[in-house]
C-alpha positions in Angstrom: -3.6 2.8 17.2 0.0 3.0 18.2 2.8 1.4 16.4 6.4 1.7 18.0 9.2 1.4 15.8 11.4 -1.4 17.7 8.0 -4.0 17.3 7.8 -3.8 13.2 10.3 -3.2 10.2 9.1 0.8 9.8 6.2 0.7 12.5 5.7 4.2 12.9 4.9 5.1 9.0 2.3 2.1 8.7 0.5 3.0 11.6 0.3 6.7 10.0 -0.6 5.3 6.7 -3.7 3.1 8.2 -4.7 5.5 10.6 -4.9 7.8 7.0 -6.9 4.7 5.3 -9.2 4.3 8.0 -10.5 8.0 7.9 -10.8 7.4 4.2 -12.6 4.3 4.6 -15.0 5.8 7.7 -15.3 9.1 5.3 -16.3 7.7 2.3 -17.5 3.9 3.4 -17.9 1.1 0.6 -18.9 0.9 -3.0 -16.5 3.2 -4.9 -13.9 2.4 -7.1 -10.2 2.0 -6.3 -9.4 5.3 -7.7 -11.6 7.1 -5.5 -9.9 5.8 -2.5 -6.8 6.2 -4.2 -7.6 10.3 -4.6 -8.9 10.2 -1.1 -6.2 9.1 0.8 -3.6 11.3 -1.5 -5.5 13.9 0.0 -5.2 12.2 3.8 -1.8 11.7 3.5 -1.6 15.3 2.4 -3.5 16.7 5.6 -1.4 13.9 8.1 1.8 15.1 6.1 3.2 12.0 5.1 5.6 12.0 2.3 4.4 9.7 -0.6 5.0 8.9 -4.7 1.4 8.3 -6.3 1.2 6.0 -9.5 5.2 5.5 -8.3 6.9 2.8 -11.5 9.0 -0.3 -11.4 11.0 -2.1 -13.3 11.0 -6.2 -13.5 13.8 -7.5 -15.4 14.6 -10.9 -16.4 18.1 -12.3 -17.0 19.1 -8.5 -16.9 16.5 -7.7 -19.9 13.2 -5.8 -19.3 10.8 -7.9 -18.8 7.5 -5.7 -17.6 7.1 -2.8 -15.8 4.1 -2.1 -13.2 2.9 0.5 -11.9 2.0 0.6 -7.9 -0.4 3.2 -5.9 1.8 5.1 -3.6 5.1 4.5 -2.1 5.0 6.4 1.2 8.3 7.9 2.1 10.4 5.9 -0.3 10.1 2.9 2.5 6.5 1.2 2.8 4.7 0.2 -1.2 1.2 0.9 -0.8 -1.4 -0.9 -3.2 -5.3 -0.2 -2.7 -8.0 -2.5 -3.4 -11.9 -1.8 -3.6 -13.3 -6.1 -3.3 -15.5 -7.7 -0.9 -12.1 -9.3 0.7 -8.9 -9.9 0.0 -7.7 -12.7 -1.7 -4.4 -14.8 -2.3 -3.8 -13.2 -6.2 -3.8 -9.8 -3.9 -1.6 -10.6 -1.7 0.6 -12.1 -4.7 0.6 -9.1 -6.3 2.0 -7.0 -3.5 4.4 -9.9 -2.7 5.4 -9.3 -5.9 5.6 -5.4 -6.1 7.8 -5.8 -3.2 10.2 -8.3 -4.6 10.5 -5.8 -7.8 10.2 -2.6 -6.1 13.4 -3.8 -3.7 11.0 -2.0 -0.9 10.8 -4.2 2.2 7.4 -3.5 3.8 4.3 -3.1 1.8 0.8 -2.6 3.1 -2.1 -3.8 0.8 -5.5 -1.9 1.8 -9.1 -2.8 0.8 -12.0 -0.6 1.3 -14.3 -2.4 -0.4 -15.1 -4.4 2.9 -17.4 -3.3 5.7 -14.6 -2.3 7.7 -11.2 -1.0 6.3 -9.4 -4.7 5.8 -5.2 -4.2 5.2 -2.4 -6.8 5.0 0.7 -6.0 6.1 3.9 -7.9 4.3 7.7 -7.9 4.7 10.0 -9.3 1.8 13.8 -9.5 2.4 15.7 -10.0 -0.6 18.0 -13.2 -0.1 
């Protein structure tokens, strides 16, 4: 899979992280937990030397008061939120979440990956703050 840079908002780095997932996912195939994955592809993105935060924390505030604070899976070099799932397929409450994550985080581009699906599913989402 190639990704060039001028056709989506940090391109190149997504198309490293899901070429990562996608050995993961052929690797290890379904029915683990998330945290498997999650150990897994720290490891991939290790070996394909991509820079990431694991576990990486965010604030949410709310009329400048700390609302809640969540925690995400990786943040890949400080640009694209990563947030893994292990489900039969991705669902709307998912895809909120990382919608969510990204409006919090301030990050712009967020991938959400499942590898609890025959084949490696991922979602790919782009917030701009207003």
């Amino acid at each position: 899979m190639v990704v060039t840079e001028d056709k989506f908002i940090h391109g190149v780095l997504t198309g490293k992280i899901l070429g990562a997932a996608m050995e993961v996912h052929n690797v290890l195939g379904t029915g683990f937990g998330e945290n498997v994955y999650e150990e897994a592809l720290a490891v991939e993105f290790k070996i394909r030397e991509i820079p990431f935060d694991r576990q990486k924390t965010f604030k949410v505030s709310y009329k400048g008061i700390l609302a809640k604070q969540f925690i995400c899976d990786f943040v890949a070099d400080n640009l694209v939120l990563v947030e893994l799932k292990a489900v039969k397929k991705i669902a709307e409450l998912e895809q909120a979440q990382l919608l969510n994550y990204l409006k919090a985080s301030g990050l712009e581009v967020g991938l959400l990956l499942n590898f609890g699906a025959k084949s490696l599913e991922y979602k790919r989402m782009v917030y701009s703050n207003p």
